[in-house]
Biopython code that builds the backbone (N, CA, C, O; Angstrom):
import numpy as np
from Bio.PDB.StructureBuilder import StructureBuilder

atoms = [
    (1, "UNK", "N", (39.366, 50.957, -41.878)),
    (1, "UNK", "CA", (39.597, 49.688, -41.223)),
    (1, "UNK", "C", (40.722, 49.855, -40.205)),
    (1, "UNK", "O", (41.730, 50.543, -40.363)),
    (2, "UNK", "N", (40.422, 49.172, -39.211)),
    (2, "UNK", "CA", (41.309, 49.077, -37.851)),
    (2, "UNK", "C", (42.257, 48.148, -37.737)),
    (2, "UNK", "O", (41.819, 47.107, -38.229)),
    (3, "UNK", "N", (43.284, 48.016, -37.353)),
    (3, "UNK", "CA", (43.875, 46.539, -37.534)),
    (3, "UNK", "C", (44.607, 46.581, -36.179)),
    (3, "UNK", "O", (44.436, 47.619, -35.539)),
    (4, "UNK", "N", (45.237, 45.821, -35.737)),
    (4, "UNK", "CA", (46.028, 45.606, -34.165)),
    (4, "UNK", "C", (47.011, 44.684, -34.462)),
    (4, "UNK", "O", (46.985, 43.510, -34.832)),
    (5, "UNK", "N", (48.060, 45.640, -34.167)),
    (5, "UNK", "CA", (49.172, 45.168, -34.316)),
    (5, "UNK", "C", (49.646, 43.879, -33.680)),
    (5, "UNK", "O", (49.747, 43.904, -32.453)),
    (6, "UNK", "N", (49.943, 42.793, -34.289)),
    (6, "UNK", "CA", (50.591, 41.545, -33.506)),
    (6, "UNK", "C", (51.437, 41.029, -34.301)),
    (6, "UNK", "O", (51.788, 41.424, -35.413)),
    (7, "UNK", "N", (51.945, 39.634, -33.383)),
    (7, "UNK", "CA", (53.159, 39.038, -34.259)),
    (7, "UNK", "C", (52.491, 37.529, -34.426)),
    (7, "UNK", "O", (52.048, 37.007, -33.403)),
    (8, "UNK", "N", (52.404, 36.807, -35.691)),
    (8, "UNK", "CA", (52.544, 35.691, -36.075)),
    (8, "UNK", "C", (53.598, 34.994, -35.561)),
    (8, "UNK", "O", (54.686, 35.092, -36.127)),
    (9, "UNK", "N", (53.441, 34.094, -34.294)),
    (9, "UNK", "CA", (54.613, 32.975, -33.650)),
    (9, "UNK", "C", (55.040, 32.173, -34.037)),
    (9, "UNK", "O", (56.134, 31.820, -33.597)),
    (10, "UNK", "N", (54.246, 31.270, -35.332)),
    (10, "UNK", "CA", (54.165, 29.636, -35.533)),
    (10, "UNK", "C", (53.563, 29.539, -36.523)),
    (10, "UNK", "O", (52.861, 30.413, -37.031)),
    (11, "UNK", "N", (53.813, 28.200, -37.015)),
    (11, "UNK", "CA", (52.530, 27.976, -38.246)),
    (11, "UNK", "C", (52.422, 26.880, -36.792)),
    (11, "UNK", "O", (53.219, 26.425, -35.972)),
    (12, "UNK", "N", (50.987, 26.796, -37.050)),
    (12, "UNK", "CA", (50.709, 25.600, -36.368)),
    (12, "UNK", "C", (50.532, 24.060, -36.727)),
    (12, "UNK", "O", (51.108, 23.125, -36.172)),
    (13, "UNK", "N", (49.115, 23.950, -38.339)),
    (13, "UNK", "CA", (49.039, 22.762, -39.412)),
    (13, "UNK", "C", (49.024, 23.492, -40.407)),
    (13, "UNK", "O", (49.014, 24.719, -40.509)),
    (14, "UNK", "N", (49.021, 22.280, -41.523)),
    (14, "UNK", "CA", (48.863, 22.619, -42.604)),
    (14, "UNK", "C", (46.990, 22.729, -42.939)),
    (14, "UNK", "O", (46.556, 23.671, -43.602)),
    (15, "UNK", "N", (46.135, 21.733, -42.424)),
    (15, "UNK", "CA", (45.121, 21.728, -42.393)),
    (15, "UNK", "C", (44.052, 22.467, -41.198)),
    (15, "UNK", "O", (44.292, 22.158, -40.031)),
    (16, "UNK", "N", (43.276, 23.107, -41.370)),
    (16, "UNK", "CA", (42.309, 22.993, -42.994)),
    (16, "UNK", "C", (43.064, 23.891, -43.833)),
    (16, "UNK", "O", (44.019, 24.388, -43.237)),
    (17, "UNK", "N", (42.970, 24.143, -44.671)),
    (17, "UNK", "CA", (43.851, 24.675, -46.084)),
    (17, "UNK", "C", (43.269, 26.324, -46.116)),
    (17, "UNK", "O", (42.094, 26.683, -46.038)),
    (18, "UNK", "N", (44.476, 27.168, -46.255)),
    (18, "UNK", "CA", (45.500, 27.308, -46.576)),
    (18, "UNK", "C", (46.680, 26.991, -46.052)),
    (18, "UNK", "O", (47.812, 26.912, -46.531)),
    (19, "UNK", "N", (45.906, 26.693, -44.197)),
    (19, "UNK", "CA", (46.965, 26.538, -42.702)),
    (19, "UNK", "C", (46.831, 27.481, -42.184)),
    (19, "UNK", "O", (46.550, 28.564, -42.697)),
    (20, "UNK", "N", (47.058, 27.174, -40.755)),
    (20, "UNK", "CA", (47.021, 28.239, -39.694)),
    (20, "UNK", "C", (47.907, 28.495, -38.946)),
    (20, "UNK", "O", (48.557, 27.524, -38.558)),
    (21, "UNK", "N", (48.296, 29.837, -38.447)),
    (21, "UNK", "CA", (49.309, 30.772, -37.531)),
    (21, "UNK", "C", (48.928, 30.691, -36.051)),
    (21, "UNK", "O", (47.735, 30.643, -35.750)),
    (22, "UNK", "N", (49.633, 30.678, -35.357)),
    (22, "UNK", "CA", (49.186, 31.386, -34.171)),
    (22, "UNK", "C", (50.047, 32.666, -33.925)),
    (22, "UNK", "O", (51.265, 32.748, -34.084)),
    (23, "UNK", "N", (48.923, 33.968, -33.376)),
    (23, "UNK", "CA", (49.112, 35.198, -33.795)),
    (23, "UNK", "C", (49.182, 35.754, -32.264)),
    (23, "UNK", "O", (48.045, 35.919, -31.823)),
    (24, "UNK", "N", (50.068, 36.042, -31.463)),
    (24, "UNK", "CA", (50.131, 36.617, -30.006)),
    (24, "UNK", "C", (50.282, 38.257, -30.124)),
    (24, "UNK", "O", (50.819, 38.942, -30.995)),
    (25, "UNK", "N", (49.508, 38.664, -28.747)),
    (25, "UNK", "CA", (49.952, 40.258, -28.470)),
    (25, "UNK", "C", (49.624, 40.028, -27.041)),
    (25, "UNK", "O", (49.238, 39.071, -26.368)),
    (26, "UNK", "N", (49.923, 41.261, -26.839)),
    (26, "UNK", "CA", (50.095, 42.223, -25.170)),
    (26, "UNK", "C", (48.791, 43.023, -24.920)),
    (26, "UNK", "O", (48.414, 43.691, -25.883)),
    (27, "UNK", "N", (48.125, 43.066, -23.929)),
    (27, "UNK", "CA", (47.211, 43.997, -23.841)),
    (27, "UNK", "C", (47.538, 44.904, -23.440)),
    (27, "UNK", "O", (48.737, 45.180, -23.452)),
    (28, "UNK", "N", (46.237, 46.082, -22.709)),
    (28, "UNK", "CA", (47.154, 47.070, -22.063)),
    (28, "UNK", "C", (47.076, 46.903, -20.233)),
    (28, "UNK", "O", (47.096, 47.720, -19.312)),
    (29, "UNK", "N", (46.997, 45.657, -20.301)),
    (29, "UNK", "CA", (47.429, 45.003, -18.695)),
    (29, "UNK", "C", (48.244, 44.005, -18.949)),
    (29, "UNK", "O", (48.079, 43.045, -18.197)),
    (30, "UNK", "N", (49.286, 43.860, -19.958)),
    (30, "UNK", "CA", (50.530, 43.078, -19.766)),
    (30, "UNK", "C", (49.771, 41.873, -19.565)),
    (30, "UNK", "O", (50.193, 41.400, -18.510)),
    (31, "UNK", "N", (48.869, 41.134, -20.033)),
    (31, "UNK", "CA", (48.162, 40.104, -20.236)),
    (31, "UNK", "C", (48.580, 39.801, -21.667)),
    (31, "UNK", "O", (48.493, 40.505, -22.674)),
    (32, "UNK", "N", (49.070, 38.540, -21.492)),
    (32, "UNK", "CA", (49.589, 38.314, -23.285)),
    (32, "UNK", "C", (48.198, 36.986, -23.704)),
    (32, "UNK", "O", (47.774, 36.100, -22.963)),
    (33, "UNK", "N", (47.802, 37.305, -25.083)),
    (33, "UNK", "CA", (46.695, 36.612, -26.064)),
    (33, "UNK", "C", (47.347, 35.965, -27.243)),
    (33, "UNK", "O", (48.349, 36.319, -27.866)),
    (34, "UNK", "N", (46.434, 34.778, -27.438)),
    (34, "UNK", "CA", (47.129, 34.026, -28.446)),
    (34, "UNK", "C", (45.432, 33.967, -29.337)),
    (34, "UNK", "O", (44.361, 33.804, -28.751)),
    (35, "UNK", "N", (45.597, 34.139, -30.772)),
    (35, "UNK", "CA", (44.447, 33.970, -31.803)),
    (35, "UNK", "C", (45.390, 32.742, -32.535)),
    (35, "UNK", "O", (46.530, 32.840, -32.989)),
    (36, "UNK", "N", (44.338, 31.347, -32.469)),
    (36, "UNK", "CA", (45.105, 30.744, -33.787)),
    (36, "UNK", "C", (43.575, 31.073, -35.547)),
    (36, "UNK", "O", (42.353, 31.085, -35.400)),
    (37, "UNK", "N", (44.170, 31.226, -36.597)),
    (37, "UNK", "CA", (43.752, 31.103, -37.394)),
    (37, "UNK", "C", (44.573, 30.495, -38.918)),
    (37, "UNK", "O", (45.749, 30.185, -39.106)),
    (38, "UNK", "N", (42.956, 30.496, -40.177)),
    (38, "UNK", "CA", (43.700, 30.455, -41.082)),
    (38, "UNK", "C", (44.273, 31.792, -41.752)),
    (38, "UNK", "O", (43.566, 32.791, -41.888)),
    (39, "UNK", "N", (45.903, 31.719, -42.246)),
    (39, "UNK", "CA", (46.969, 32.479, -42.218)),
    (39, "UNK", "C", (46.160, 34.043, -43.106)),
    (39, "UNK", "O", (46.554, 35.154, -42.752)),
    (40, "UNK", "N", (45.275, 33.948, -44.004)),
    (40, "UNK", "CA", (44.958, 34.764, -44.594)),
    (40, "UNK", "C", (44.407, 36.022, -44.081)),
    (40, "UNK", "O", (44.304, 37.165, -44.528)),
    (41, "UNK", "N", (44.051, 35.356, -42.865)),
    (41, "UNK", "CA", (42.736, 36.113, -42.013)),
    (41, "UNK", "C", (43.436, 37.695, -41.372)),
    (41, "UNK", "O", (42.831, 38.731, -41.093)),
    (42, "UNK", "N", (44.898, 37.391, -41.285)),
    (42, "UNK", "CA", (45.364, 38.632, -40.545)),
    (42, "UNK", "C", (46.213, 39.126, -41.876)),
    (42, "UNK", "O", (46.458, 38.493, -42.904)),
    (43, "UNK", "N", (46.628, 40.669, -41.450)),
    (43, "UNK", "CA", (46.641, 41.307, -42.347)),
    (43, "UNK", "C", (48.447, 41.051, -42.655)),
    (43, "UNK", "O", (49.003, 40.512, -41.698)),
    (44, "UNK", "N", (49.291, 41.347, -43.753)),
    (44, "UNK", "CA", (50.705, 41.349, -43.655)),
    (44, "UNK", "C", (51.191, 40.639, -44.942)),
    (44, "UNK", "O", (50.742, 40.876, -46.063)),
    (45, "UNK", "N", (51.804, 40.073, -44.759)),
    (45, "UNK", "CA", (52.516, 38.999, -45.976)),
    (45, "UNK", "C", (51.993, 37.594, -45.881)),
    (45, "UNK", "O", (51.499, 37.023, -44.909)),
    (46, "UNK", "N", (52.258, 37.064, -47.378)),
    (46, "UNK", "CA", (51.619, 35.395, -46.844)),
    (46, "UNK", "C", (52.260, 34.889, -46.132)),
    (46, "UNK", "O", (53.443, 35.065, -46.420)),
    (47, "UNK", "N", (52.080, 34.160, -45.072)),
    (47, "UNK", "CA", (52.799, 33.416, -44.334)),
    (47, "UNK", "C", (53.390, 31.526, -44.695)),
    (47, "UNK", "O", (52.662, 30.989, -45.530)),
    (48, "UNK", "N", (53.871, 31.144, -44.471)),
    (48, "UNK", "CA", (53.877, 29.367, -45.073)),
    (48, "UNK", "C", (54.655, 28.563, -43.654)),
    (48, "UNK", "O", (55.511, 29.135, -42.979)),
    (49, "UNK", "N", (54.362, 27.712, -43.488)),
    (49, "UNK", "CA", (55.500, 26.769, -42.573)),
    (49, "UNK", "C", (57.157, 27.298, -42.454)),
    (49, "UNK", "O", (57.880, 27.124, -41.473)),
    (50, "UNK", "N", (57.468, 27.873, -43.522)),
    (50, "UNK", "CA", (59.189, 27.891, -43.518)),
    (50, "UNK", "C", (58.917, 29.783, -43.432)),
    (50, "UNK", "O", (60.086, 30.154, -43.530)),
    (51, "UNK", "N", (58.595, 30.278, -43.386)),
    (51, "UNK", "CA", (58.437, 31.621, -43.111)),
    (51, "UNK", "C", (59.314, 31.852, -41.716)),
    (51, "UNK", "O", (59.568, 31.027, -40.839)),
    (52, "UNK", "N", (59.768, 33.543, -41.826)),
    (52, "UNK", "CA", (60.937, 33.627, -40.446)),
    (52, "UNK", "C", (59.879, 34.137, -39.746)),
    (52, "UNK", "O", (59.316, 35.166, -40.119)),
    (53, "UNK", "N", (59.383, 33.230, -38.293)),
    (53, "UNK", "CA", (59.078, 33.863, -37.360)),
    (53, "UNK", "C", (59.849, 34.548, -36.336)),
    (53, "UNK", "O", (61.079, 34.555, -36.343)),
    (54, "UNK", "N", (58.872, 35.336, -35.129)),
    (54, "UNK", "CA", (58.055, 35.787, -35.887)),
    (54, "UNK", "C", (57.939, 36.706, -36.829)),
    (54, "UNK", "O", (58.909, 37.222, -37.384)),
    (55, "UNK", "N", (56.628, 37.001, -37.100)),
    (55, "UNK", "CA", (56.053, 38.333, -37.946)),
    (55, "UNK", "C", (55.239, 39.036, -37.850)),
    (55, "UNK", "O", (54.189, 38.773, -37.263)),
    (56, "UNK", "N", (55.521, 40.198, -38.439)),
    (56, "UNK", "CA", (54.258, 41.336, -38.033)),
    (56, "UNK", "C", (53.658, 41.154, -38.956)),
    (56, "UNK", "O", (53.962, 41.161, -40.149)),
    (57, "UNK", "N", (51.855, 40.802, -37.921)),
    (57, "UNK", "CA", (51.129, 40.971, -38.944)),
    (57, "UNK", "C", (49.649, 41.518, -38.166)),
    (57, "UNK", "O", (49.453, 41.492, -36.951)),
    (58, "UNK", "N", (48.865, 41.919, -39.020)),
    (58, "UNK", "CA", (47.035, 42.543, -38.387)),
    (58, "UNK", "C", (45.952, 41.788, -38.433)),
    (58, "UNK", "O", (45.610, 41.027, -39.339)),
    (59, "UNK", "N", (45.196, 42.113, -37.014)),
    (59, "UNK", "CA", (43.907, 41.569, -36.898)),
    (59, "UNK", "C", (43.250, 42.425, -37.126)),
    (59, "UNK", "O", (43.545, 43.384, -36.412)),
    (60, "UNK", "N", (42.254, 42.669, -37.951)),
    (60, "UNK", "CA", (40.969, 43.649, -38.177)),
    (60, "UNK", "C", (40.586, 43.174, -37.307)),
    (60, "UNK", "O", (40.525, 42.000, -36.942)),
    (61, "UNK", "N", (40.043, 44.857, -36.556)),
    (61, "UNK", "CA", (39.048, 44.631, -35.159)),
    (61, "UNK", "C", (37.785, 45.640, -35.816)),
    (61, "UNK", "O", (37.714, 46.245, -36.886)),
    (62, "UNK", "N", (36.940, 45.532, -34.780)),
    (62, "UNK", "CA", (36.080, 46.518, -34.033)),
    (62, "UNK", "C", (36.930, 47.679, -32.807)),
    (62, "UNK", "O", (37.631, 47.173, -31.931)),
    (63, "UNK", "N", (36.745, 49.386, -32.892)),
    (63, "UNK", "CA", (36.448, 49.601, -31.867)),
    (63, "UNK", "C", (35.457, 49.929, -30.823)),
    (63, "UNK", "O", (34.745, 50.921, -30.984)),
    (64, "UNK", "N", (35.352, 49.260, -29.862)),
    (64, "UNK", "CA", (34.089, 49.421, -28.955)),
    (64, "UNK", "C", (33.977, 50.792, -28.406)),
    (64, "UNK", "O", (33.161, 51.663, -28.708)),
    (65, "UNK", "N", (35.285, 50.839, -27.238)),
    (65, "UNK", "CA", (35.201, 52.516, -26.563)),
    (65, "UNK", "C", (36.390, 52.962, -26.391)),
    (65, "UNK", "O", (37.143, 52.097, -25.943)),
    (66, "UNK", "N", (36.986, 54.223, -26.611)),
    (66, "UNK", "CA", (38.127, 54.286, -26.072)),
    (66, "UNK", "C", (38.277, 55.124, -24.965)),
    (66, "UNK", "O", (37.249, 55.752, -24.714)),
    (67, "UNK", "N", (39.494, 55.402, -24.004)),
    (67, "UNK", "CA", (39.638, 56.201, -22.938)),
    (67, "UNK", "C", (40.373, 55.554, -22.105)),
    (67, "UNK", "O", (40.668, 54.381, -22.329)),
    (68, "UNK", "N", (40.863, 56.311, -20.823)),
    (68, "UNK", "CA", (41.891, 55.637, -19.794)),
    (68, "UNK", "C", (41.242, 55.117, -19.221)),
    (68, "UNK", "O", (40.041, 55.280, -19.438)),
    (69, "UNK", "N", (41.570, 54.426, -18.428)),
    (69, "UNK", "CA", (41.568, 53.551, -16.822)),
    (69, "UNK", "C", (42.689, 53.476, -16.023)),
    (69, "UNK", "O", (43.869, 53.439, -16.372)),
    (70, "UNK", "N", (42.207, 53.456, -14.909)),
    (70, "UNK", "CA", (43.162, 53.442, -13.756)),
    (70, "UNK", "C", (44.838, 52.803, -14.218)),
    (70, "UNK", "O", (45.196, 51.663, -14.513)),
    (71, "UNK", "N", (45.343, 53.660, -14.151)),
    (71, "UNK", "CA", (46.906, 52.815, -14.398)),
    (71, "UNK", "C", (47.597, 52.737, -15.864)),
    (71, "UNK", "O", (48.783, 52.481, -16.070)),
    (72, "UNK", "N", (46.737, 52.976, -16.710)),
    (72, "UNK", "CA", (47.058, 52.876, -17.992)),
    (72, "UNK", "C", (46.331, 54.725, -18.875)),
    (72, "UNK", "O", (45.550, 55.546, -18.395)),
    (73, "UNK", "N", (46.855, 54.721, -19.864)),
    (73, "UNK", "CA", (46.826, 55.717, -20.688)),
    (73, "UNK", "C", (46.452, 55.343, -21.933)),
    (73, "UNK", "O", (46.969, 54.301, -22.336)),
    (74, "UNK", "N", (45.277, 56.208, -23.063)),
    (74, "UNK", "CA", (45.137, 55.966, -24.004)),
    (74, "UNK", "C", (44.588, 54.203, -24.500)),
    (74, "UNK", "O", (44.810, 53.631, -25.567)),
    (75, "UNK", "N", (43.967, 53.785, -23.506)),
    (75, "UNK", "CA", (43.470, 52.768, -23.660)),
    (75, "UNK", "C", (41.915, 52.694, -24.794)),
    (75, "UNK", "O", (41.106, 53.600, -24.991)),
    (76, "UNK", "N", (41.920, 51.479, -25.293)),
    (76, "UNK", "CA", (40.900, 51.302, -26.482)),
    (76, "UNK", "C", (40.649, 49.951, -26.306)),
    (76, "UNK", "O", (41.370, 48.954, -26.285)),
    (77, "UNK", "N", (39.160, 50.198, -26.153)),
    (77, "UNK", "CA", (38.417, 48.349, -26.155)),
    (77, "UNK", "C", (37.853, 48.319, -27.192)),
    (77, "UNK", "O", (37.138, 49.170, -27.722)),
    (78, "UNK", "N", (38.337, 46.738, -27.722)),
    (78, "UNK", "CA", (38.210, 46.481, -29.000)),
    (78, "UNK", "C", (37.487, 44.905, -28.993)),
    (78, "UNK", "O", (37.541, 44.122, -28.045)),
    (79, "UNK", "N", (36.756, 44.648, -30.396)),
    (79, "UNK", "CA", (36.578, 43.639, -30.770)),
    (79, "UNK", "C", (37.632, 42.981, -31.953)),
    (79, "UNK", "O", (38.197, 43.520, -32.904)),
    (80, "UNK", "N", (37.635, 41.812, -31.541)),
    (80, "UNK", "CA", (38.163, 40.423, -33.254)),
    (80, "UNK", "C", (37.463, 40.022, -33.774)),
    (80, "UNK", "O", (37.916, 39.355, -34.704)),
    (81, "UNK", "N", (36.237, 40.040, -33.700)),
    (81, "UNK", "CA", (34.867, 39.278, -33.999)),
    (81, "UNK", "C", (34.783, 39.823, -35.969)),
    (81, "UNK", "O", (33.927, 39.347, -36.715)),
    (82, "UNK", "N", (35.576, 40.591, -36.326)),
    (82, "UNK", "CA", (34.953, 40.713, -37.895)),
    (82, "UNK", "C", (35.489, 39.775, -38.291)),
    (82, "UNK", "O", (34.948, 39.816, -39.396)),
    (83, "UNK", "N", (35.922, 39.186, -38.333)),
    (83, "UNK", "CA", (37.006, 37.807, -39.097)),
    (83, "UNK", "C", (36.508, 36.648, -38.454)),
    (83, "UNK", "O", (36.814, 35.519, -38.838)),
    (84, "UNK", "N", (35.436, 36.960, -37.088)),
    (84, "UNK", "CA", (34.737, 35.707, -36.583)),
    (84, "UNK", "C", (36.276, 35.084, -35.691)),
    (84, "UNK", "O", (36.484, 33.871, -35.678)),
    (85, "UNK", "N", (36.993, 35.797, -35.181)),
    (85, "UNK", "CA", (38.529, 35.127, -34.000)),
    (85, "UNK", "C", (37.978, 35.586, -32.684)),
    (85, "UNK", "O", (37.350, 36.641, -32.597)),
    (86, "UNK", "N", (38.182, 34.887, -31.769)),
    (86, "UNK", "CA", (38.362, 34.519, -30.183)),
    (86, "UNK", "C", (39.650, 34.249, -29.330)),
    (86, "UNK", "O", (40.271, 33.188, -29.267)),
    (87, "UNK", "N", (39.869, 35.204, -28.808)),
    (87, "UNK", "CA", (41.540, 34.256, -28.437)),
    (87, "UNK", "C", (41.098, 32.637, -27.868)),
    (87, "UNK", "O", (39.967, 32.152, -27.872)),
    (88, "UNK", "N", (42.460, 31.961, -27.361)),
    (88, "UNK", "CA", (42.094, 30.569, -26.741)),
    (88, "UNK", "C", (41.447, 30.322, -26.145)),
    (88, "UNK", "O", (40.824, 29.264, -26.232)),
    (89, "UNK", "N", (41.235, 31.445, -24.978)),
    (89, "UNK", "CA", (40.532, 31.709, -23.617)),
    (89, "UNK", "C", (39.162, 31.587, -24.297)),
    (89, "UNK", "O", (38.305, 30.870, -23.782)),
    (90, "UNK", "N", (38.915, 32.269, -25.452)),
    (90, "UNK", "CA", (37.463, 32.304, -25.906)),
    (90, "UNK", "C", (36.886, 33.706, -25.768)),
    (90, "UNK", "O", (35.671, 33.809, -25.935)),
    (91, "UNK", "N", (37.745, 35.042, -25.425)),
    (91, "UNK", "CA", (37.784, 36.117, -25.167)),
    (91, "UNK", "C", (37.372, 36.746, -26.727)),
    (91, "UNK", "O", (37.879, 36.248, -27.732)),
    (92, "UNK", "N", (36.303, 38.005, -26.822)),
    (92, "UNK", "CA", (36.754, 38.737, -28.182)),
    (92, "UNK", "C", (36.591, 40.275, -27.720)),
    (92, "UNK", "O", (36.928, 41.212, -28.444)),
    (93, "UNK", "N", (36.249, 40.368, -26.927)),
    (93, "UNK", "CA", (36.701, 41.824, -26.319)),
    (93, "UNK", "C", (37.767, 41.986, -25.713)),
    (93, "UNK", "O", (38.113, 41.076, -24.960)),
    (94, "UNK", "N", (38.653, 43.218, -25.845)),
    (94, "UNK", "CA", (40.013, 43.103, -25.055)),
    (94, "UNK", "C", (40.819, 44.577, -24.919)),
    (94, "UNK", "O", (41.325, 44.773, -26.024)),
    (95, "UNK", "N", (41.045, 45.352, -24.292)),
    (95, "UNK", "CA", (41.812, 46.313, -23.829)),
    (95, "UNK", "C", (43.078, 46.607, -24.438)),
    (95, "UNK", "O", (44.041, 46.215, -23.780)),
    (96, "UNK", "N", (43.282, 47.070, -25.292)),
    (96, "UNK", "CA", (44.584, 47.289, -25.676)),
    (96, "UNK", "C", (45.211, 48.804, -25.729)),
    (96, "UNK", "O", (44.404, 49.673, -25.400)),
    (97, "UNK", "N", (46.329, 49.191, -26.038)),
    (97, "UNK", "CA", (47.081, 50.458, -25.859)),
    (97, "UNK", "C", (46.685, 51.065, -27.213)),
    (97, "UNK", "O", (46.647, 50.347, -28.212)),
    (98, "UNK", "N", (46.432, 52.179, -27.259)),
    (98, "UNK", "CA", (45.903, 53.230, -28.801)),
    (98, "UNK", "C", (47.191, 52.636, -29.824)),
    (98, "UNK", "O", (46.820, 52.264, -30.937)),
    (99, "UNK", "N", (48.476, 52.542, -29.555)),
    (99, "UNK", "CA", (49.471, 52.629, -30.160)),
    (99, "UNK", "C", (49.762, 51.664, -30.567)),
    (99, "UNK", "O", (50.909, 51.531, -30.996)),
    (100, "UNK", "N", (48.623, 50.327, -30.611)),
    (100, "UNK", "CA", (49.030, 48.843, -30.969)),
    (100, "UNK", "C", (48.079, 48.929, -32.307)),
    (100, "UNK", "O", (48.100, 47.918, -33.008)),
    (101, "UNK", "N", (47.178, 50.104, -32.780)),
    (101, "UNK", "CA", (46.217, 50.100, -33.788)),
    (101, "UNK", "C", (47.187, 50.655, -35.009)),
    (101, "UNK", "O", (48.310, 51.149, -34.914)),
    (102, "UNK", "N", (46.501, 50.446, -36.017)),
    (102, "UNK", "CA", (46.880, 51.121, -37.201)),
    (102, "UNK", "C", (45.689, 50.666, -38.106)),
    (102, "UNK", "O", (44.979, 49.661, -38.094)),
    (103, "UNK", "N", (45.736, 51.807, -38.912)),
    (103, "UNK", "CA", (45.210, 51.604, -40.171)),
    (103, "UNK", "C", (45.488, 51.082, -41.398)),
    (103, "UNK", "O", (44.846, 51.147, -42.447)),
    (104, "UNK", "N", (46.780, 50.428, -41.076)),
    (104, "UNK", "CA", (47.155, 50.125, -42.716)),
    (104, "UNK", "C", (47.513, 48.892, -42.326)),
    (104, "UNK", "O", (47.929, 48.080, -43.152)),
]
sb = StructureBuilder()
sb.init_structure("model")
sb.init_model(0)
sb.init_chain("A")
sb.init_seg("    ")
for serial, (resi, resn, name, xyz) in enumerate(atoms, 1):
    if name == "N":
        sb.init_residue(resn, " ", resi, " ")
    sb.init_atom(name, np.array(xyz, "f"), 0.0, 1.0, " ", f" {name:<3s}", serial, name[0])
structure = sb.get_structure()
């Protein structure tokens, strides 16, 4: 399993239950993404309303392809779609740096 490194910003509600985070990162064009979900969905510690943001925590992805492009190094296109997340934009494919993945 793949996960991509991000930080939990916020709780946002309490409803629908358990509650939901909003979870931001960086691509690898300095394009910043926001996923809101419920808190369980990404990988890390439980999160709650009084929790110190932010926090590191993982999105299980898909990877699609990896390789460079113009300007960047070690680039990897990825999906969010196993957990069924879209950023706001409505985006689930997205470009990110090799070094934002982990496995654990």
């Amino acid at each position: 399993m793949v996960f991509l490194r991000c930080e939990a910003v916020r709780w946002v509600d309490d409803e629908p239950q358990p509650g939901l985070v909003e979870v931001r990162f960086t691509d690898a064009h300095d394009q910043q993404w926001a996923l809101i979900d419920k808190w369980p969905v990404f990988s890390g510690d439980d999160l709650a309303p009084d929790s110190p943001y932010p926090v590191e925590v993982g999105v299980l992805c898909n990877i699609l392809t990896t390789g460079n492009t113009a300007g960047t190094s070690d680039t990897v296109r990825i999906s969010v779609t196993p957990w069924g997340l879209e950023s706001l934009e409505g985006r689930i494919e997205l470009e990110v740096r090799a070094d934002q993945l982990t496995t654990s």
